[in-house]
N, C-alpha and C positions, 0 to 999 in steps of 0.2 A: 504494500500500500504506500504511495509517494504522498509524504509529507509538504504542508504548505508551505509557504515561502514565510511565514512569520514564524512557524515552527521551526524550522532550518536558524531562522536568525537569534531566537530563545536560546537553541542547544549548541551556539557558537559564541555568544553571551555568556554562557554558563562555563563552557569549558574555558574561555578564557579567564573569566575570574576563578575558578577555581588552578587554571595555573600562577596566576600572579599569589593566588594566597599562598599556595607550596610553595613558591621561591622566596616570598618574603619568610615564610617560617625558618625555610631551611638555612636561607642567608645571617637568622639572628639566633637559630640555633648553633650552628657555627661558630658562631662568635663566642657565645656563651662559653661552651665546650673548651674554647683555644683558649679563651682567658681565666681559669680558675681564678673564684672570688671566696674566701674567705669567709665562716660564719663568725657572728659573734663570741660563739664559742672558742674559737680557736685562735679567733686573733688575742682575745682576751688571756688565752697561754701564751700566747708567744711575746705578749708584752710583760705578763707576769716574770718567762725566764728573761727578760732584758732589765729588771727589774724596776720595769713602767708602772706608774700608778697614775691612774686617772685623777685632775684635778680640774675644778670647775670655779671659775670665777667669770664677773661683771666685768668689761674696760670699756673704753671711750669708744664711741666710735670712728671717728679720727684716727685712735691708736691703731684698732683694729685693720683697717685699710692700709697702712703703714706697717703694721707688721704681713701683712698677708702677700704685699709687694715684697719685700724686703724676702719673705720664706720663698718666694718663686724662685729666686736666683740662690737661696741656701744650699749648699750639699746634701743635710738631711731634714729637709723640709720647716715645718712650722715647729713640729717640738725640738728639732736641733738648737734652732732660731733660741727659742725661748730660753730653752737648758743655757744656752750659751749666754743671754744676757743677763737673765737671772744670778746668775754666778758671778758674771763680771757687777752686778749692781750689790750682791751681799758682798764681795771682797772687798768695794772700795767705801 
């Protein structure tokens, strides 16, 4: 039995969205996979054996923006940043 021409254009509709859904899955599936991300659990060991503890305080915001430029260009980021001025401001 030969299908209408609006039928024909539904089931060419359809396959093509369903291949763009498979490619964008597969594309961020992918990515997922290649990038292992860490849970909280286990970043929370791994900071334990480096012997990190989480601290939480309020700053300017001003400060904030200035330190968050300044950690871009750090070698080890935002807590090196910190570890390191904090230290230089209790020494002096």
């Amino acid at each position: 039995m030969a299908m209408k021409k609006t039928d024909l254009e539904k089931n060419k509709a359809l396959k093509l969205n369903n291949a763009m859904k498979q490619s964008t899955a597969e594309r961020f599936g992918k990515a997922a996979a290649a990038e292992p991300k860490l849970d909280r659990r286990e970043q929370r060991k791994l900071d334990q054996a480096q012997g990190l503890v989480a601290f939480a305080c309020k700053l300017n915001g001003e400060l904030v923006t200035e330190l968050k430029t300044r950690a871009a260009t750090h070698p080890e980021g935002m807590t090196g940043l910190l570890n390191e001025v904090i230290k230089r401001g209790l020494a002096g």
